[in-house]
C-alpha positions in Angstrom: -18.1 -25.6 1.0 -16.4 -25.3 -1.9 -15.4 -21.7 -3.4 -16.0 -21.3 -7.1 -13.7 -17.9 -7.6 -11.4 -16.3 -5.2 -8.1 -13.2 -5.6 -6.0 -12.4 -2.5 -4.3 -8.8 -3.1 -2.0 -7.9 -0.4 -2.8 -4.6 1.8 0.2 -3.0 2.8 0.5 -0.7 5.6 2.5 2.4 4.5 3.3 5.1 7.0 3.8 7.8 4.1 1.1 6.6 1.4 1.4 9.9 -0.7 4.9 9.1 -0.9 4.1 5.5 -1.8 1.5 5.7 -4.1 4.2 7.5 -6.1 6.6 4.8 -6.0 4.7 2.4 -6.9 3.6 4.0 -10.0 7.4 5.4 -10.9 8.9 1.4 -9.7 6.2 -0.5 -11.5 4.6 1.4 -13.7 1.1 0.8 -11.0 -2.3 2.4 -12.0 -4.7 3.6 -9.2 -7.6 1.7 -9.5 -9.4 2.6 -6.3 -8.5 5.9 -4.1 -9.7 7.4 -0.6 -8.1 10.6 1.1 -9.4 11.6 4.6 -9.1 15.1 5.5 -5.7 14.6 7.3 -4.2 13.4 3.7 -3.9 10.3 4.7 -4.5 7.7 1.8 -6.4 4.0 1.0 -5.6 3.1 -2.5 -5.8 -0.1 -4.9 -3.4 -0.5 -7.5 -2.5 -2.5 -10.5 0.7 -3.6 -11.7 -0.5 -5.6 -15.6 -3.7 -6.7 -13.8 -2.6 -8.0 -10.4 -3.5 -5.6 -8.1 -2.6 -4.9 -4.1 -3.8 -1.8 -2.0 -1.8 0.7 0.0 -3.1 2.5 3.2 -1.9 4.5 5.7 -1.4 2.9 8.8 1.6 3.4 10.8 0.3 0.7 13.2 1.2 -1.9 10.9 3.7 -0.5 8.9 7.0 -2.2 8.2 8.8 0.8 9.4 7.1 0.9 12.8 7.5 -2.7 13.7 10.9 -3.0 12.2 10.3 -5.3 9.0 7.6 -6.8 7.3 5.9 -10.6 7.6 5.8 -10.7 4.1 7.2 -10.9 1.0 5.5 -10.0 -2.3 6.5 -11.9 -5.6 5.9 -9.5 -8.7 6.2 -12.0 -12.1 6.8 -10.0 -15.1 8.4 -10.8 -18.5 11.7 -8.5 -18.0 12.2 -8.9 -14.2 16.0 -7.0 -14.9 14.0 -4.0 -16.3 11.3 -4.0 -13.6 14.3 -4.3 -11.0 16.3 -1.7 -12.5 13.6 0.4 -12.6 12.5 0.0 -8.8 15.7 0.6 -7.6 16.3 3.4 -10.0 12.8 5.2 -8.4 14.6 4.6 -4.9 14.4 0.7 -3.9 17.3 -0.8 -1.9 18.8 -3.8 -3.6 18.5 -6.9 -1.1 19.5 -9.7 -3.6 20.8 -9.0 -6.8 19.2 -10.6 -9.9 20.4 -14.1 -10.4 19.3 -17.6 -12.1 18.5 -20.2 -9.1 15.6 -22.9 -8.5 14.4 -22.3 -11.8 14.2 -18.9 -11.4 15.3 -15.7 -12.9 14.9 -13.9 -9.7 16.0 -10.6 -7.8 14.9 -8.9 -4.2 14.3 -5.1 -3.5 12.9 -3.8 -0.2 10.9 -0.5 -1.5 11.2 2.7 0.8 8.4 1.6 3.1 10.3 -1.7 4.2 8.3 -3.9 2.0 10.1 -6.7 0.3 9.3 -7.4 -3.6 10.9 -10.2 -5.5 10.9 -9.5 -9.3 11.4 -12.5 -11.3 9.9 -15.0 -13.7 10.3 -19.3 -14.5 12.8 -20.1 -16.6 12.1 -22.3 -19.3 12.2 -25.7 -18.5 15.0 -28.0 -20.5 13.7 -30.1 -23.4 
């Protein structure tokens, strides 16, 4: 079987989604696409960051801070990575590697308040 059309978004377990649904829109400028609040407050959201989106959910089971890290790492490719990066840790992101130029790469590493990783980068142009 062969699949004509597929997107994987990431869902990522948050143990304070109010609080992230926030800093995802102040640290990449993120639109709610999608949003679900149970009675307790707690939330089930999609977002988009320039048309990729991922989700955000409450669920402490899972949650980077309740197993002590995450098992993966997201890859956000923008035009301006320094401006995004800035800007994510400026809205409370912890820096994990600075921006640098390696593997053909303009590249830099955050982990967000909810222990989620993001790289920010985008290719460099390739030598004539």
């Amino acid at each position: 079987m062969e699949i004509d059309h597929a997107s994987i978004a990431p869902w990522l377990s948050v143990s304070r989604g109010a609080e992230a649904l926030t800093y995802y829109q102040a640290a990449f400028g993120a639109q709610q696409q999608h949003y679900f609040a149970n009675e307790s407050g707690q939330i089930v959201a999609q977002l988009s960051v320039g048309g990729a989106t991922f989700w955000i959910a409450d669920d402490d089971e899972f949650s980077p801070e309740t197993l002590g890290g995450g098992t993966a790492r997201m890859i956000l490719t923008v035009d301006d990575p320094d401006a995004v990066f800035r800007r994510a840790v400026d809205a409370g992101g912890t820096i994990v590697a600075d921006m640098y130029e390696g593997h053909g790469w303009r590249l830099g590493r955050i982990r967000d308040p909810f222990g989620h990783h993001w790289e920010i980068g985008r290719p460099l142009p390739t030598p004539q």
